[in-house]
C-alpha positions, -999 to +999 in steps of 0.1 A: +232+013-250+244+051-240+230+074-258+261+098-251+292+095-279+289+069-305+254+061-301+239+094-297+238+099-335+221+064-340+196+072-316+190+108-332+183+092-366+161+062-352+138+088-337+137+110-369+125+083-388+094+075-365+088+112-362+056+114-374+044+153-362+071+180-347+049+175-314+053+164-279+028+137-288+046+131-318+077+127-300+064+107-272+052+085-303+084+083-317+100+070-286+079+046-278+077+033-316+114+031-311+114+006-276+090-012-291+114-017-325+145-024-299+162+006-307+160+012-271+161-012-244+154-005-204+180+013-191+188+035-222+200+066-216+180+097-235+202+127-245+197+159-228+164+179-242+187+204-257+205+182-273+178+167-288+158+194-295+188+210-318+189+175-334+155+175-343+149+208-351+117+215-325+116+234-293+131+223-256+096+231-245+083+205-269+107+177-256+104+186-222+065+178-229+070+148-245+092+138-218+064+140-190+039+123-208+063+092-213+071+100-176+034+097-168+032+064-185+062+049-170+082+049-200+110+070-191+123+077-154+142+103-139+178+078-128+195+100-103+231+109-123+223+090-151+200+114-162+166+102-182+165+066-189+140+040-206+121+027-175+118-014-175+089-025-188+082-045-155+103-037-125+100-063-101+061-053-089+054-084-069+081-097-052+079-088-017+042-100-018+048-130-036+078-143-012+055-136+020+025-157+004+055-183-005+050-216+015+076-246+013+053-276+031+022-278+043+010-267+078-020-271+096-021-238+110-012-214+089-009-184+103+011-161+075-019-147+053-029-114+079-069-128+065-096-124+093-113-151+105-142-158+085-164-171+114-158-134+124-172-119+099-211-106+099-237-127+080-249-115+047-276-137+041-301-121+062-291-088+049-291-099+011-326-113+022-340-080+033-325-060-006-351-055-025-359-070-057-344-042-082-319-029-058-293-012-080-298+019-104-294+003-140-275+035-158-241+041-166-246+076-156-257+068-118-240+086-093-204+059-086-213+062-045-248+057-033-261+083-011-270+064+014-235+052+015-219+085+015-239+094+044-233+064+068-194+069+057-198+106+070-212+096+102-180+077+110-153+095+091-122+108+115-128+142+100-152+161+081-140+155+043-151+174+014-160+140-003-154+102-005-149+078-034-160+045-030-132+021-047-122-013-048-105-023-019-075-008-002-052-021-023-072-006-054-071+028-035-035+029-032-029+023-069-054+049-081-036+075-061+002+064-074-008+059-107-027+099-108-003+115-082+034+104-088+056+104-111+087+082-116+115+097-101+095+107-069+109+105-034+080+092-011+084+084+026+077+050+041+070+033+070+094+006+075+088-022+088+060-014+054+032-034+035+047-056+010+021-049-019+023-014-012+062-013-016+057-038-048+032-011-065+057+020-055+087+000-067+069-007-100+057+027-105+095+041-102+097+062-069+123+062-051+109+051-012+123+062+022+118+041+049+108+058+079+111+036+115+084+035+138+080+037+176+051+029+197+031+058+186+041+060+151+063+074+131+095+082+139+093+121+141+132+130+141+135+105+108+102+122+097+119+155+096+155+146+083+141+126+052+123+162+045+155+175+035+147+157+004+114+172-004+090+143-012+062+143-031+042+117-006+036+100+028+024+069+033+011+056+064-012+034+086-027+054+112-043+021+134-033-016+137+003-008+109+008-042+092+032-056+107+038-041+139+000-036+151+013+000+161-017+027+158-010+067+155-018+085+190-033+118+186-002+134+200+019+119+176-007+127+150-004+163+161+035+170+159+034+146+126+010+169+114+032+204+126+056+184+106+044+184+074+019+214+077+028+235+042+046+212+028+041+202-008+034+168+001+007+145+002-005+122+029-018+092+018-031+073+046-043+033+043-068+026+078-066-007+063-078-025+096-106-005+094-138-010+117-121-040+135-093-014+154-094-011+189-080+020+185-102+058+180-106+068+142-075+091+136-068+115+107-044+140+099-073+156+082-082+168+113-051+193+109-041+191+072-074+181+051-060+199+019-026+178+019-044+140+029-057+113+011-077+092+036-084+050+032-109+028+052-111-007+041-143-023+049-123-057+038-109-074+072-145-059+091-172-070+067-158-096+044-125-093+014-147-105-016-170-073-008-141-058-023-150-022-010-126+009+005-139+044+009-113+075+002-118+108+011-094+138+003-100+174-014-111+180-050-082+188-061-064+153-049-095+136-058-107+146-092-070+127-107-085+099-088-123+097-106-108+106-139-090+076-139-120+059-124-138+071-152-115+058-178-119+024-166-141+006-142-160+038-137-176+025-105-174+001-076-205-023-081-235-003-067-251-038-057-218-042-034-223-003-019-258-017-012-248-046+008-222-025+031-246-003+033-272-024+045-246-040+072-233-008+087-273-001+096-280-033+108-282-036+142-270-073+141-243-068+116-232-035+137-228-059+171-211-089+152-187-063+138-180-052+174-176-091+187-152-094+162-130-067+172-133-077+209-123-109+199-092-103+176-081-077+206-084-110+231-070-130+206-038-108+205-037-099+236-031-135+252-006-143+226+011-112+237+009-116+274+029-154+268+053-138+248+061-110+273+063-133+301+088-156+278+112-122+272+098-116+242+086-084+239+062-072+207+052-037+198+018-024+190-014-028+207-039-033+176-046-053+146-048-089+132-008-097+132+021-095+159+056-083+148+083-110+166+117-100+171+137-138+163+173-143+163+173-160+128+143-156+107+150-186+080+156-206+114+123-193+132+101-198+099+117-233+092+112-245+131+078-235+130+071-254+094+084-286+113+057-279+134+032-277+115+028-233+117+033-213+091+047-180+096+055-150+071+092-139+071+102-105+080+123-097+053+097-091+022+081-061+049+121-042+045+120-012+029+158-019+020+176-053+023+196-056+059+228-078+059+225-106+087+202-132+097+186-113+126+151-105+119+114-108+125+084-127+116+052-120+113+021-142+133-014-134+121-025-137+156-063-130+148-064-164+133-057-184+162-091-193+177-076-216+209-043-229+219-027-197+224-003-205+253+013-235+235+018-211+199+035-186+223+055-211+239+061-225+200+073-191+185+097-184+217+112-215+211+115-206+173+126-171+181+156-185+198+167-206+170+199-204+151+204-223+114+219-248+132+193-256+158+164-256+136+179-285+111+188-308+142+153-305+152 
């Protein structure tokens, strides 16, 4: 349906009659009543708030409000020269993340799900041991980060933030901060190769995402500064061990990134997803810009996922969107959890099996790496659980390893935008692979080489 010519009048009358009160909520009310009824459908376009606003006999102002409370639901979106549209009730949130999960046959090496290695991970027994009986406040009203907590978070933070809040998880971080901060309609800046949840939950909340390429110390500056032009509202980035590419922000780049964008209406959002297990320094453009950056450590791939804990630190006025949503729903991350993290980033044991683990995914890496280079195969980055593999057909490379018995995770759900060609990459969670790493290299050279046609003889 257009809501211009013909149907403009139809539209006009379908909203009158489900206009309850000559108010923005009203209004907002009325819309939605009338999606909900199938007078409008995604894709709809609205007519222009003047237009309207003479139909209905209320103010522009008063649309215009009605209009960014829809926006702020994600019922309407801004649609470039189409003007204001009915946003789709679901728009494809998933997809990238569901087609690098996806596996046609089964493997005995699977090497695709960028997990740590549980034997890597520090025990929690002795540490659950050693809690004491009662070891959780049992109010509502508690404080939503422990003290403690806060304080052993300080001690290790790239730069001295105002404040933290303790969430659920990376991922968990990353929709707080989309949901409060942007709006549909948004331009936001991307590293690409990028995260495939993270581009699922930008897709689904309506921005419109710039991929920004990335070179052995981060960000492509020059691409950094063109896709300013087109004044975003938000960064994202990974400043150590980027998933894919293992490529970790050096403070130099940090530094002219952070010249970059200093004054900018902007926010950094930045997901230290790899956390405690990075080779590489804690960085932050906090250092330079703390009242523009939103700051993520995930304690998930150092200390165990179903702790299900991240830490993000930013200014008030970044954060406070962040608890109020908090507040409206889960309130707090399970004290009992902040305990238990808390307890393993004292304990001397816990702190030293943390380090081995980090050693070990570095050597881990590093000897896959070595093979590859020594093939013609070079990789980029220096940190993190995965490795980044240029291949000459990526259906090809992933189907020769299958028949092999490896599983692999394509390239293509990590593309910002979709590239025409079979050229590619794939993704090896490298930090997986306890033994055996000169025969996998050898393995994904040989699949890196493939063409259609040489993978189904084989």
């Amino acid at each position: 349906m257009y809501c211009y010519g013909a149907n403009v009048r139809s539209l006009i009358s379908a909203l009158e009659e489900r206009l309850d009160a000559p108010t923005a909520k009203g209004l907002a009310q009325a819309v939605s009543r009338a999606i909900r009824d199938g007078e409008l459908a995604a894709g709809d376009q609205l007519p222009p708030i003047r237009r309207l606003a003479e139909e209905l006999m209320i103010s522009p102002t008063t649309v215009s409000s009605a209009w960014q409370l829809l926006a702020r639901s994600g019922t309407i979106r801004s649609d470039g020269r189409r003007g204001t549209t009915v946003a789709p009730t679901r728009r494809g949130g998933g997809e990238r993340y569901s087609r690098a999960l996806r596996q046609e046959s089964e493997v005995t090496l699977d090497l695709s799900t960028g997990v740590p290695d549980p034997d890597l991970l520090p025990a929690l027994a002795p540490v659950l041991a050693r809690l004491p009986g009662r070891s959780t406040p049992t109010s509502y009203l508690d404080d939503p980060v422990l003290a403690r907590l806060r304080d052993l978070l300080a001690r290790d933070w790239p730069y001295e933030a105002d404040d933290v809040v303790v969430v659920d998880g990376a991922m968990d971080a990353l929709d707080l901060v989309s949901r409060t901060l942007l709006r549909p309609g948004d331009t936001v800046l991307v590293e690409s190769p990028g995260f495939p949840p993270l581009l699922d939950l930008l897709e689904d909340r309506g921005v419109e995402m710039v991929g920004i390429p990335l070179t052995e110390t981060g960000l492509d500056l020059d691409a950094v500064e063109s896709a300013l032009a087109r004044r975003p509202a938000a960064i994202f980035l990974q400043p150590r061990g980027q998933n894919p590419t293992g490529v970790s922000l050096t403070p130099t780049r940090a530094r002219r990134l952070a010249a970059l964008l200093r004054g900018r209406d902007l926010i950094i959002v930045e997901d230290d997803s790899s956390g405690p297990i990075a080779c590489s320094t804690p960085i932050s453009l906090g250092q330079w810009l703390p009242e523009q950056v939103l700051h993520i450590r995930s304690y998930s791939k150092s200390h165990g996922p179903d702790l299900r804990l991240a830490a993000v630190s930013g200014p008030d006025a970044l954060l406070s969107p962040v608890r109020h949503a908090r507040a409206l729903g889960q309130g707090w991350s399970s004290r009992l959890l902040q305990q238990v993290l808390a307890a393993l980033l004292e304990d001397p044991v816990a702190v030293h099996e943390v380090e081995r683990a980090r050693a070990e995914y570095a050597r881990r890496r590093d000897l896959v790496v070595s093979r590859l280079r020594e093939l013609g195969i070079d990789v980029p980055g220096t940190d993190g659980l995965n490795i980044w593999v240029p291949v000459r057909d990526e259906s090809a490379a992933v189907l020769r390893l299958a028949s092999q018995g490896i599983a692999v995770t394509p390239g293509s759900p990590f593309a910002v935008e979709s590239r025409p060609g079979p050229e590619g990459h794939v993704r090896v969670t490298t930090g997986l692979v306890r033994d055996g790493h000169e025969e996998l290299a050898d393995a994904i050279a040989d699949a890196a080489r493939a063409g259609a046609w040489t993978a189904q003889q084989r």
